[in-house]
Chimera marker file (.cmm) of the C-alpha trace (Angstrom):
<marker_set name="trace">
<marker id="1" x="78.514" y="59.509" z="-40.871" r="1" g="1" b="0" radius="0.5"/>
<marker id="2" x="76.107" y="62.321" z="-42.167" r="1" g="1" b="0" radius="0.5"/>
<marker id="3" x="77.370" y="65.720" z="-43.072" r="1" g="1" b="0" radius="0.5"/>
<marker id="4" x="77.080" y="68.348" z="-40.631" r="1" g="1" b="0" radius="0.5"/>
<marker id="5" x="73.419" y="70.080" z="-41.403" r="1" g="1" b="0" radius="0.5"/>
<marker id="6" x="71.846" y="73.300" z="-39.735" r="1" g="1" b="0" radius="0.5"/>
<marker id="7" x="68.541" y="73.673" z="-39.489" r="1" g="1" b="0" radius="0.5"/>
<marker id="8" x="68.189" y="77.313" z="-37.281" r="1" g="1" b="0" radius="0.5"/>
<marker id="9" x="71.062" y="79.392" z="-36.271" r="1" g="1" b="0" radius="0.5"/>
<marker id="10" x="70.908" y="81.604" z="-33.144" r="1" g="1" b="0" radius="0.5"/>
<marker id="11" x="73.125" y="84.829" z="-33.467" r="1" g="1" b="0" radius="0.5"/>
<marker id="12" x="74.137" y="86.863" z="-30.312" r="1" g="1" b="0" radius="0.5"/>
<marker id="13" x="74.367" y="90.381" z="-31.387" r="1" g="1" b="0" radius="0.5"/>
<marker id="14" x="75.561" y="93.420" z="-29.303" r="1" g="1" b="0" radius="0.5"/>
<marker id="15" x="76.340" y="95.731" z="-32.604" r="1" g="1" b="0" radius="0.5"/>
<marker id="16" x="80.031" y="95.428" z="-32.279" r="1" g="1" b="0" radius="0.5"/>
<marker id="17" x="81.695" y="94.836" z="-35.361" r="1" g="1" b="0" radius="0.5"/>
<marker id="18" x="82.561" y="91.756" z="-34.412" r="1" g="1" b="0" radius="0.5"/>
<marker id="19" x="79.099" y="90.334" z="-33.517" r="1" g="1" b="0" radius="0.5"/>
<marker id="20" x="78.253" y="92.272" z="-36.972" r="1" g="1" b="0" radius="0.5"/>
<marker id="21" x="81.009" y="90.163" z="-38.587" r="1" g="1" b="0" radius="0.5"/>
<marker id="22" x="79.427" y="86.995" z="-36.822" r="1" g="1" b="0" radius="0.5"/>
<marker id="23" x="75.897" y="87.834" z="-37.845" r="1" g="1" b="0" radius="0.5"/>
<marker id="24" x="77.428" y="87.978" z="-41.984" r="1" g="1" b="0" radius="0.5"/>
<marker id="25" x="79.394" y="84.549" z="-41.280" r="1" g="1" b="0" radius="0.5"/>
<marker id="26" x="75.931" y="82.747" z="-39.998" r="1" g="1" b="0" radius="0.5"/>
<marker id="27" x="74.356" y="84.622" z="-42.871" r="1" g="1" b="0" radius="0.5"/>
<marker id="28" x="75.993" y="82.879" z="-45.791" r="1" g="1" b="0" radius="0.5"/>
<marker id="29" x="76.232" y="79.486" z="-43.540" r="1" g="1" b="0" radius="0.5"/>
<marker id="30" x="72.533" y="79.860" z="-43.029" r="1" g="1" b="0" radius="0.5"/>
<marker id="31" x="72.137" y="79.891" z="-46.842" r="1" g="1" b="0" radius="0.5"/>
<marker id="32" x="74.457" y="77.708" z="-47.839" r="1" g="1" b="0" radius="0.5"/>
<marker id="33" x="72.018" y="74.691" z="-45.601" r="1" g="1" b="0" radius="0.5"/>
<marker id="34" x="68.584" y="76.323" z="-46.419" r="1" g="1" b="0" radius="0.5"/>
<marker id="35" x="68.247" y="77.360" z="-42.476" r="1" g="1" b="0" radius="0.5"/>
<marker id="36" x="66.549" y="80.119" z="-40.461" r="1" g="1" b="0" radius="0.5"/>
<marker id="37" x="68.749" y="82.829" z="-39.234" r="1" g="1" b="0" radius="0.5"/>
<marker id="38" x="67.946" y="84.461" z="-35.398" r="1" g="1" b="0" radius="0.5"/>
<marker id="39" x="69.928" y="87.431" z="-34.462" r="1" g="1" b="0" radius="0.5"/>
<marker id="40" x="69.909" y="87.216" z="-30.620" r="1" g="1" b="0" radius="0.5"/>
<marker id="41" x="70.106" y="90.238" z="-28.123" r="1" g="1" b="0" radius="0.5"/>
<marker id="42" x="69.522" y="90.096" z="-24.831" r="1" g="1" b="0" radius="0.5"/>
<marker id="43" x="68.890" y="93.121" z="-22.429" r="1" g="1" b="0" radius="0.5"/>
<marker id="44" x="69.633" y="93.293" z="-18.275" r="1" g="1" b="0" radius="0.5"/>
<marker id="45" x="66.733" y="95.928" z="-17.245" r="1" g="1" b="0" radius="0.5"/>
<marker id="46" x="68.145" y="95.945" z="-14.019" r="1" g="1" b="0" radius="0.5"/>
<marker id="47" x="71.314" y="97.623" z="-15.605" r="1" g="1" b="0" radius="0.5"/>
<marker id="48" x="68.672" y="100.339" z="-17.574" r="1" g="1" b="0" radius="0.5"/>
<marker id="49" x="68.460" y="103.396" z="-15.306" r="1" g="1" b="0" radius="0.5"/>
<marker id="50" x="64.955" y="105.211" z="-16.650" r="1" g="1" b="0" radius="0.5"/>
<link id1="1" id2="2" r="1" g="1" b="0" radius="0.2"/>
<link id1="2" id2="3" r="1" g="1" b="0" radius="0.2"/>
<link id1="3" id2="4" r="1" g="1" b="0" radius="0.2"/>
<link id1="4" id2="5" r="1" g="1" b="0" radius="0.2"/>
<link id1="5" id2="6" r="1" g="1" b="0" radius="0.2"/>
<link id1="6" id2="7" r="1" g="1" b="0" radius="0.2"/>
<link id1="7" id2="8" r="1" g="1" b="0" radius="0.2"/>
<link id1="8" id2="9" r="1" g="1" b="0" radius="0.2"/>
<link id1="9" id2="10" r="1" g="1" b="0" radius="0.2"/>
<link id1="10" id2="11" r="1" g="1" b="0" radius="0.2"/>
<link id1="11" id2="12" r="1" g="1" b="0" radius="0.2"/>
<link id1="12" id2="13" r="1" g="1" b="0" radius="0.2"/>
<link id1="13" id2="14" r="1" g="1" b="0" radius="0.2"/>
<link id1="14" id2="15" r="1" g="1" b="0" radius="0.2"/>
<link id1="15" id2="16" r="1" g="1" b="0" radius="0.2"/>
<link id1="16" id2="17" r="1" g="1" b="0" radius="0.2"/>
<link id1="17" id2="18" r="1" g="1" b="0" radius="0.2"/>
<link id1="18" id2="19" r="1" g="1" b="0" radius="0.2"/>
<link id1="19" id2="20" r="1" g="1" b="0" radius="0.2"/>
<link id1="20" id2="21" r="1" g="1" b="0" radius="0.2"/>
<link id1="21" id2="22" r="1" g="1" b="0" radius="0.2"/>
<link id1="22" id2="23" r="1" g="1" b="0" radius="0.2"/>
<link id1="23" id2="24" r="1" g="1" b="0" radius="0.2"/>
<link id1="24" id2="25" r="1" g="1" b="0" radius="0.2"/>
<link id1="25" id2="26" r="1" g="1" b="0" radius="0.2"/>
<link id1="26" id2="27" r="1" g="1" b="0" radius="0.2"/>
<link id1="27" id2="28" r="1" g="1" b="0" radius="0.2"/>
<link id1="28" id2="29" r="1" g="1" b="0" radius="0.2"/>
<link id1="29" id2="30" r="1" g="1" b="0" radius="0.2"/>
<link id1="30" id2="31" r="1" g="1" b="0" radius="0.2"/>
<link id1="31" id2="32" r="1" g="1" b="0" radius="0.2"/>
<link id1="32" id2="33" r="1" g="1" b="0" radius="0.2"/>
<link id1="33" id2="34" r="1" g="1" b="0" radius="0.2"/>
<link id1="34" id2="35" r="1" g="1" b="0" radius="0.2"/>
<link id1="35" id2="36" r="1" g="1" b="0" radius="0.2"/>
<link id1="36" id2="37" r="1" g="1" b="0" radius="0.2"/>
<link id1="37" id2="38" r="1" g="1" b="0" radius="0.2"/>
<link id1="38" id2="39" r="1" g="1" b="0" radius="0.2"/>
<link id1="39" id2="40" r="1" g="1" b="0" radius="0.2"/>
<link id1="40" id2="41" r="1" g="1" b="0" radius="0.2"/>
<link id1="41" id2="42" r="1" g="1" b="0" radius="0.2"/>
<link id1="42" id2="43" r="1" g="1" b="0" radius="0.2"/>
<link id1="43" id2="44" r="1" g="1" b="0" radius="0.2"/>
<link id1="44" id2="45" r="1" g="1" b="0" radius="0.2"/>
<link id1="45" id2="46" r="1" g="1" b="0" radius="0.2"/>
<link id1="46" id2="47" r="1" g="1" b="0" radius="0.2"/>
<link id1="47" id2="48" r="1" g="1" b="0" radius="0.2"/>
<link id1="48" id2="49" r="1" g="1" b="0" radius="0.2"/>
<link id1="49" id2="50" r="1" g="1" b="0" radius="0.2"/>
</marker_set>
């Protein structure tokens, strides 16, 4: 069986210090198997009020 191997690693982010936390964790994962690193965060407009 081959060793477990990332090639791209999607991060959700909301700026909590957790999802900061998470985003340092995929950081040295990410260079640890040569991968890209995506920080992910995704926006509702309908809950913007402009």
């Amino acid at each position: 069986m081959d060793p477990l191997y990332f090639k791209h690693i999607l991060v959700p982010v909301d700026f909590s210090a957790a999802s900061l936390n998470a985003m340092d964790t995929a950081a040295v994962i990410s260079r640890g198997h040569g991968a890209k690193l995506t920080p992910v965060h995704v926006v509702n407009k309908r809950l913007l009020s402009f």
